[in-house]
N, C-alpha and C positions, 0 to 999 in steps of 0.2 A: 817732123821729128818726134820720136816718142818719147814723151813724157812720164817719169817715174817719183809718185811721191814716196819723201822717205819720212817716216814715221819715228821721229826723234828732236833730239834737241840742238837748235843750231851751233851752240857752244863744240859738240861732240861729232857734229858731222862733216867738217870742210874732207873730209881724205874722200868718203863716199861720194860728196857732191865733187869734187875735182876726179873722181875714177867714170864715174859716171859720163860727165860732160866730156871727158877724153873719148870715150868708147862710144861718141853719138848720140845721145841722150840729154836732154832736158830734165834737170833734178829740180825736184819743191819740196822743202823741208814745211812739214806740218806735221800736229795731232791734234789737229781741229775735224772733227766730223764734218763733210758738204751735206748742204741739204739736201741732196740727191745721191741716196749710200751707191746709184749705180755707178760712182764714181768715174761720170763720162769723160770727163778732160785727164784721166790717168789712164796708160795703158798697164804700168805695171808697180808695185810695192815693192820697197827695201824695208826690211828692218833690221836697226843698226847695231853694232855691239854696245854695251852698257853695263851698268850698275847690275847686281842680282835682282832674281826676281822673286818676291814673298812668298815662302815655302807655304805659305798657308792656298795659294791656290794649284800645287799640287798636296795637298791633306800630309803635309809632314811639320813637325817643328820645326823653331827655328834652330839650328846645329848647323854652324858655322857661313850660313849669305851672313852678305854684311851691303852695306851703302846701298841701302832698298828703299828704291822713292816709290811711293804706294800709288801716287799719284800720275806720275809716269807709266806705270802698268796698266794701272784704268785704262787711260788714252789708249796707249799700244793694244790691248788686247782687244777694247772696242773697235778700233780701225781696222785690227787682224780679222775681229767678227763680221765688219760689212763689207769688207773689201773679200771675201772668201764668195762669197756668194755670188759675185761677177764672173766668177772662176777663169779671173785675167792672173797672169804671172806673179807672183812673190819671192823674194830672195830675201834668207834670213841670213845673217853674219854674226856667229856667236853669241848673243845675247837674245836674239832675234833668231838663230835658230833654235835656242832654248825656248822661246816664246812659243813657238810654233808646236814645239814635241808639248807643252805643258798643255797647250789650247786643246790637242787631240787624245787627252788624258794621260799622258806618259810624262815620267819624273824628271829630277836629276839627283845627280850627287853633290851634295853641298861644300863639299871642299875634297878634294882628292889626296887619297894618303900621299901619292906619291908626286905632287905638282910639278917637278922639277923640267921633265920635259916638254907644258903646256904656261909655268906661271909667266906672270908679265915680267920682262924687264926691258930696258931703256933703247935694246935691239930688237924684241922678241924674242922667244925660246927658238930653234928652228929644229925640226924630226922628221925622221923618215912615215910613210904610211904607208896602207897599202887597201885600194882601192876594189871594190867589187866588179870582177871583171863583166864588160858590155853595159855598166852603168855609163851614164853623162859624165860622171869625172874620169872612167879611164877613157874614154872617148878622147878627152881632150888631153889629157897627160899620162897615158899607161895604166897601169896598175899599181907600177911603185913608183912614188915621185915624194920631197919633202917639202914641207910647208911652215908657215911660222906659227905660234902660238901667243894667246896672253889670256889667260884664264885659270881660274882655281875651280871651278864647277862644270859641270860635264852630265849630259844627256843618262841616263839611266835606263828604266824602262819604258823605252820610243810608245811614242804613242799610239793612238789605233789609225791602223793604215800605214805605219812605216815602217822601214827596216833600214837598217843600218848598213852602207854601202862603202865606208871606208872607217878605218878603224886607224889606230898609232900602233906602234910595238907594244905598249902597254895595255893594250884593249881600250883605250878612250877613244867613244866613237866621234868621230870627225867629222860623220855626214851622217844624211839622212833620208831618203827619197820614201815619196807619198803613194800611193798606188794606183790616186785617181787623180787627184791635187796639182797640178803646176808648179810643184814647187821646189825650189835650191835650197838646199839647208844647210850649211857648212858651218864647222866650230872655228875656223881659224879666219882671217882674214886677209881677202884678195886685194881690199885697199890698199894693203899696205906691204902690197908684190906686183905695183907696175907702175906705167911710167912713173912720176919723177922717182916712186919708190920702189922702183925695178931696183931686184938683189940677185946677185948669182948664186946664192947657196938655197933656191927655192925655183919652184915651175914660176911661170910670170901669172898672175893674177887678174890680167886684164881679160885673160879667156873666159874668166866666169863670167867677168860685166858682158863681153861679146855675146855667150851661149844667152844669157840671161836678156840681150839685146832680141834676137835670133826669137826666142820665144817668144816675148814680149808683142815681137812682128809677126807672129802665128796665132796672134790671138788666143795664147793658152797651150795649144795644141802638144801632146805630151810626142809625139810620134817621131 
């Protein structure tokens, strides 16, 4: 079975570790560095949605993140730095795909004028998108399909090596793809669009954990 560590805090992850374990997979919650950065007993990295991330390591003030654990970054970003080098699968979800654009020198926006279709509430936000055709996400759900949201900050300028492969009706970009990288990078969250939290007003979510299985079992392989 393939093995995916996710790179967060136990408190915040049971929806990941239960979407995971559905879709085949063995999930280990750590931000412990192995002594061996080849990170042999993982096949592939989550990282999970969360708290902002300190604008000071993309060179902006602070103007409007809020509940920024500095400490938490550290971990995540060091993990993101040794676990890249195995150039095994990673799946970023919202805070964790923000992680990803920062790592490769690309921003964000720190609070979105218009949050209305992306902030959190007690259902989700849920919106329409519209995907960049022959990427991985219209593969698996068209071009236009809608998703849920819970965020007030958003990708800016992607960093080196990606582009932007789905978008909202507002221009908030919603994904992300690498051009050499293995990697998934989505703003919204598939955890929480499959099974138990399968919803009919959204594609089901479980396809990401699957495509993200699929890779994982190709050892990288972007093809």
């Amino acid at each position: 079975m393939l093995r995916i560590l996710i790179a967060g805090l136990n408190s915040q992850t049971q929806n990941y570790v239960a979407a995971l374990s559905l879709s085949g997979m063995e999930p280990v919650v750590s931000l412990a560095l192995p002594d061996d950065l080849s990170f042999p007993d993982y096949d592939g990295l989550l990282l999970p949605g969360g708290a902002d991330i300190d604008p000071a390591r993309y060179r902006q003030p602070l103007c409007g993140s809020r509940n920024i654990n500095e400490e938490l970054d550290q971990a995540q970003f060091a993990i993101l730095d040794a676990f890249l080098q195995t150039g095994k699968p990673i799946l970023g979800i919202c805070k964790g795909h923000q992680i990803l654009n920062v790592y490769f020198g690309g921003d964000l926006i720190q609070d979105l004028e218009n949050p209305a279709p992306h902030q959190a509430s007690p259902d989700d936000q849920v919106h329409l998108t519209h995907a960049e055709p022959g990427s991985w996400l219209a593969r698996l759900y068209g071009t236009d399909f809608a998703v849920n949201s819970s965020h007030h900050q958003a990708v800016g300028r992607p960093g080196q090596g990606f582009r932007v492969i789905q978008r909202s009706g507002d221009g908030v970009a919603e994904a992300i793809a690498h051009e050499s990288y293995p990697l998934l990078s989505v703003q919204w969250h598939p955890e929480r669009m499959c099974y138990a939290h399968r919803r009919e007003d959204t594609v089901d979510g479980s396809l990401v954990f699957l495509h993200f299985k699929e890779l994982c079992g190709q050892k990288g392989s972007l093809s």
